[in-house]
N, C-alpha and C positions, 0 to 999 in steps of 0.2 A: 511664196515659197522660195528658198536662195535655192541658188544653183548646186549642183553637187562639186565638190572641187576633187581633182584627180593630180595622181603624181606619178610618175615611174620610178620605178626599182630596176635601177642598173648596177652594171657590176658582180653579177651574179656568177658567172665562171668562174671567179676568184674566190667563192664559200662552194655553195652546195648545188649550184644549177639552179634551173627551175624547172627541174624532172616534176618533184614532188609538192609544185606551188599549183592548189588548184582554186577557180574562181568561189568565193563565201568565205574562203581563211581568212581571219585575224593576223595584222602587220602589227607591230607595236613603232613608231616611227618616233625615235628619240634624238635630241642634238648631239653632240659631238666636239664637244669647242675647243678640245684638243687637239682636232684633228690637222695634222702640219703642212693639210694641201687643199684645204678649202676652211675657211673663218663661219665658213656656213654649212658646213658639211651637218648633214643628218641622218642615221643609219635606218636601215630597215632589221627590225631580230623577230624571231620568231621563236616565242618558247617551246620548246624545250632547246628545239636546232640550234639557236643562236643567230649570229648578223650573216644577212643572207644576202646583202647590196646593202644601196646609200639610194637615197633620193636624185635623180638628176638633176643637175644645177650647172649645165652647160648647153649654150644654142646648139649644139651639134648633138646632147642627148636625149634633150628634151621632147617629146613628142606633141604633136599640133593638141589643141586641148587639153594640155595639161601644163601645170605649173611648176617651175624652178624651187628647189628648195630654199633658195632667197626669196622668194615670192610668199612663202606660208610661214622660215623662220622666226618670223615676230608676232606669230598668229596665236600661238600654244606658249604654254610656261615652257615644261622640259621634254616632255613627251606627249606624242597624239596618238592615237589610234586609227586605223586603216583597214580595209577590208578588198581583199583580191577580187578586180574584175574582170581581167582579162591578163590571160598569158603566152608571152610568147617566147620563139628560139632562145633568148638571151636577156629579156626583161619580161618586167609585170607591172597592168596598171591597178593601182589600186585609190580607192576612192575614199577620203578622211571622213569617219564619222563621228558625230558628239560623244556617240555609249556603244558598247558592245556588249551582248552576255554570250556566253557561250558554255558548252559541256566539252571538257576537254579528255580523251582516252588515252592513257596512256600504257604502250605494254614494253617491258623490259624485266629482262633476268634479274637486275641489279635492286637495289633497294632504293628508294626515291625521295626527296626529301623535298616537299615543298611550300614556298614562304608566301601569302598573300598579302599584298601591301593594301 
C-alpha cells in the first residue's frame, strides 16, 4: 500500500481564509507556470470559490510530513486532485488522491451555469 502524500495550502489570507475549509472537501490542485514568483508554483481552487492558496514550496512553509510543491510538480500532467484533512489559523493540509466523486449543492439567487470536463 503507498504512503498517502500530503501538502499544505498557504496563502490563504490573501483569497477567502480558511473560515469555510472543512476536513472531506475536494482541492482541485493545478499548475501555474505563469506564475512570475515561483517556476513551480501550484494553485489550490475550489469550485465554485475560486483560488483559495498555492501549495507550499518553501523550507519555511512547508510543514514536517508534507511535501514541496517541487516535490509532486512532475508527478501529475496539469491538475491533481486533493481532499482536506486538516485545518488550521492560516493553512490546510490536504492529502492528493487518484479519484474523487462527490455531490456538490449549490445555492444562489443568480442563475448558474455549469461545464463538466
Amino acid at each position: 500500500m503507498e504512503q498517502p502524500i500530503y501538502v499544505a495550502i498557504v496563502g490563504t489570507s490573501f483569497y477567502f481564509g480558511t473560515g469555510f475549509l472543512k476536513p472531506g472537501q475536494p482541492v482541485q490542485l493545478i499548475k501555474d507556470p505563469d506564475n512570475r514568483h515561483d517556476q513551480e508554483a501550484i494553485k489550490a481552487v475550489m469550485p465554485p470559490v475560486g483560488k483559495i492558496g498555492y501549495v507550499a514550496n518553501s523550507s519555511n512553509t512547508v510543514p514536517k510530513g508534507c511535501r514541496s510543491a517541487g516535490r509532486i510538480y512532475d508527478t501529475f500532467d496539469d491538475q491533481a486532485i486533493g481532499v482536506i484533512r486538516f485545518v488550521m489559523k492560516d493553512s490546510a493540509i490536504v492529502e492528493i488522491v487518484p479519484h474523487y466523486e462527490g455531490i456538490f449543492i449549490f445555492h444562489s439567487t443568480d442563475a448558474i451555469t455549469l461545464t463538466v470536463r
